[in-house]
N, C-alpha and C positions, 0 to 999 in steps of 0.2 A: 363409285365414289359419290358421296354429299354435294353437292353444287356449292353450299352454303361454309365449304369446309378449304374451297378455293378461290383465288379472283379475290377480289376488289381491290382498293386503295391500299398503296403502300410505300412507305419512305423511300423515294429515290427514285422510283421507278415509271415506267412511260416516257414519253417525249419531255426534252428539258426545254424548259421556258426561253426561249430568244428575247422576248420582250417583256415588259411589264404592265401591258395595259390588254384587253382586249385584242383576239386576231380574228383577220376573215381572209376567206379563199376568195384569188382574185385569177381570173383566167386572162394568160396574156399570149402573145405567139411566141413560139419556140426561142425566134431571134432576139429576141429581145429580152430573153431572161437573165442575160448574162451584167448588159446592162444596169435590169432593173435591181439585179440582187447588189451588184456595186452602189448604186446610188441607194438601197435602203442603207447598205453598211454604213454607208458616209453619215448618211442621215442621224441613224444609230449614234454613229461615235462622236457628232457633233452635239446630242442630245448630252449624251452622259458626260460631254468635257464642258456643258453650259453654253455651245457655241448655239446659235440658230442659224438655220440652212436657207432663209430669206431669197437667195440668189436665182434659185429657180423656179420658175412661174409656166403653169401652164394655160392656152386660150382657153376661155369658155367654152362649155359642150354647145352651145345652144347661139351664135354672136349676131346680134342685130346687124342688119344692113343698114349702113348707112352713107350712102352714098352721095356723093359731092359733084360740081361741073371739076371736068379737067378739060386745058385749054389746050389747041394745039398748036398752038404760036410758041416759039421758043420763047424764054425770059432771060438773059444773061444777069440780069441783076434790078430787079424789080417786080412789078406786075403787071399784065398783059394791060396793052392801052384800050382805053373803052372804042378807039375806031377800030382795033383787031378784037371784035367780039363775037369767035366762031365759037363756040363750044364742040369738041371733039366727040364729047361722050361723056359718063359719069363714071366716075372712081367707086369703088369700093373699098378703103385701106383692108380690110377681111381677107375678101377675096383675093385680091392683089400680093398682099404679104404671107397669105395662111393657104397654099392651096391645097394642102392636104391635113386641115383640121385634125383627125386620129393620130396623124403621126407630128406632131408641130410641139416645142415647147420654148419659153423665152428662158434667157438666162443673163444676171443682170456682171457686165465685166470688171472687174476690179483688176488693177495693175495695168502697164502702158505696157508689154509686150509684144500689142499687137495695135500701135500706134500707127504705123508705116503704111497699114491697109486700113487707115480711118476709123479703125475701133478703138473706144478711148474708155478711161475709167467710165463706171456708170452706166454707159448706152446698155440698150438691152437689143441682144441677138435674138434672131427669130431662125432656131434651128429647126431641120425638117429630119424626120429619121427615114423618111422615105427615097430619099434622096442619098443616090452612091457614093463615099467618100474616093471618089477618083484625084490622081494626081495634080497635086496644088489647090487643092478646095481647102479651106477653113474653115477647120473640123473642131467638135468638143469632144474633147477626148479624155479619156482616162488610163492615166500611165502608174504603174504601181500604186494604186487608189488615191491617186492625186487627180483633180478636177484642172483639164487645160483647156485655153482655146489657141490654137498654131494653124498654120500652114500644111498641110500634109505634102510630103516629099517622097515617092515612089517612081526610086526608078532603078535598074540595073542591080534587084533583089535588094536591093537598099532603101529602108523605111528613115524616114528622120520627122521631126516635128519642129519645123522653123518659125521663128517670130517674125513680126515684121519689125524690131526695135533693134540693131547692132549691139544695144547694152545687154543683151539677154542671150543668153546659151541655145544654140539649136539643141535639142533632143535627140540624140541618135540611138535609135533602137538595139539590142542584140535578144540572144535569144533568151535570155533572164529575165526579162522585163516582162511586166504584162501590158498587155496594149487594148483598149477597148473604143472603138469610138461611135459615141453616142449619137454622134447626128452632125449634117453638114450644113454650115451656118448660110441660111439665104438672105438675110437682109440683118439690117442695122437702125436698131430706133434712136432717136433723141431730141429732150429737147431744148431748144434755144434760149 
C-alpha cells in the first residue's frame, strides 16, 4: 500500500478538544490527580458561565524571608512594655504558616458557615495537602463538584461535613455522593 494513499487529517477524528486555547503536559502524583482534574472542571465551567475562579491562590515557588522579632512575654491586649524587652527569637510568617511549600495553597472564604471556628467571609485559608484529613480537621472539600470548607466528622463509618454556623446544614455523606478533599486547612489570614 501507498503511504501517501492513508493517514493524515481528517473531520472528526483524533482526540476532541477539551479546551480552547493551547495545552501542555503537566506531571503530578498519582494522589492528587483526582483533585486536580475537579478543580480544572470547576475552572472550566466557571470560565464558560463568565464566572472567574479568583478564590484560589497559591504561595510563590520561590518566598523571601522575612523575618520579624517575636516577643516572648504574653500581651493580653497591647504591646510588650519597652521594661519586658526579651526577644524570643525571629518569626518567619513563610516558614511558620507554609511548612510544606509543594503541597500548600490559600483559598479566599466567602459565606459565614464556618463562622463558629473564626473563619469569616474573606479571610484567606492556608490549606496543606500534605496534611491527613483526620477526624474533626477543617478540611476543603469537594462534594459533587461543589467547592466547601467544614469540619470533617468521621466516626463509627459515618462521614458528615459540619459547619461551625447552626444556620447551615451538616453534610451527611452516603454512598451517591462524591467526596474529594483537597487539603486540611492550617491557619487563617486576615486583615484588620
Amino acid at each position: 500500500m501507498n503511504k501517501n494513499q492513508h493517514g493524515g487529517k481528517r473531520e472528526g477524528s483524533g482526540r476532541k478538544k477539551r479546551f480552547d486555547e493551547q495545552v501542555t503536559r503537566l506531571r503530578v502524583p498519582e494522589s492528587c490527580v483526582p483533585a486536580i482534574e475537579t478543580m480544572l472542571e470547576q475552572i472550566m465551567n466557571r470560565r464558560q458561565s463568565g464566572e472567574t475562579f479568583k478564590n484560589i491562590m497559591f504561595p510563590v515557588k520561590e518566598p523571601v524571608l522575612l523575618k520579624r522579632p517575636i516577643f516572648s512575654s504574653s500581651v493580653p491586649a497591647g504591646f510588650p512594655s519597652p521594661a519586658d524587652d526579651y526577644v524570643e527569637g525571629q518569626l518567619d510568617l513563610n516558614e511558620y504558616f507554609v511548612p510544606h511549600p509543594s503541597a500548600t495553597f490559600y483559598v479566599r472564604v466567602t459565606g459565614e458557615s464556618m463562622i463558629g471556628a473564626g473563619i469569616l467571609p474573606n479571610d484567606i485559608l492556608i490549606v496543606d495537602r500534605s496534611l491527613d484529613a483526620a477526624h474533626d480537621s477543617i478540611v476543603i472539600a469537594v462534594v459533587d463538584n461543589e467547592l466547601t470548607v467544614k469540619r470533617l466528622y468521621r466516626k463509627n463509618g459515618r462521614i458528615e461535613l459540619r459547619p461551625e454556623n447552626p444556620a447551615y446544614p451538616v453534610i451527611q455523606l452516603d454512598q451517591e455522593m462524591e467526596l474529594v478533599i483537597w487539603g486540611v486547612v492550617s491557619g487563617v489570614t486576615r486583615k484588620l
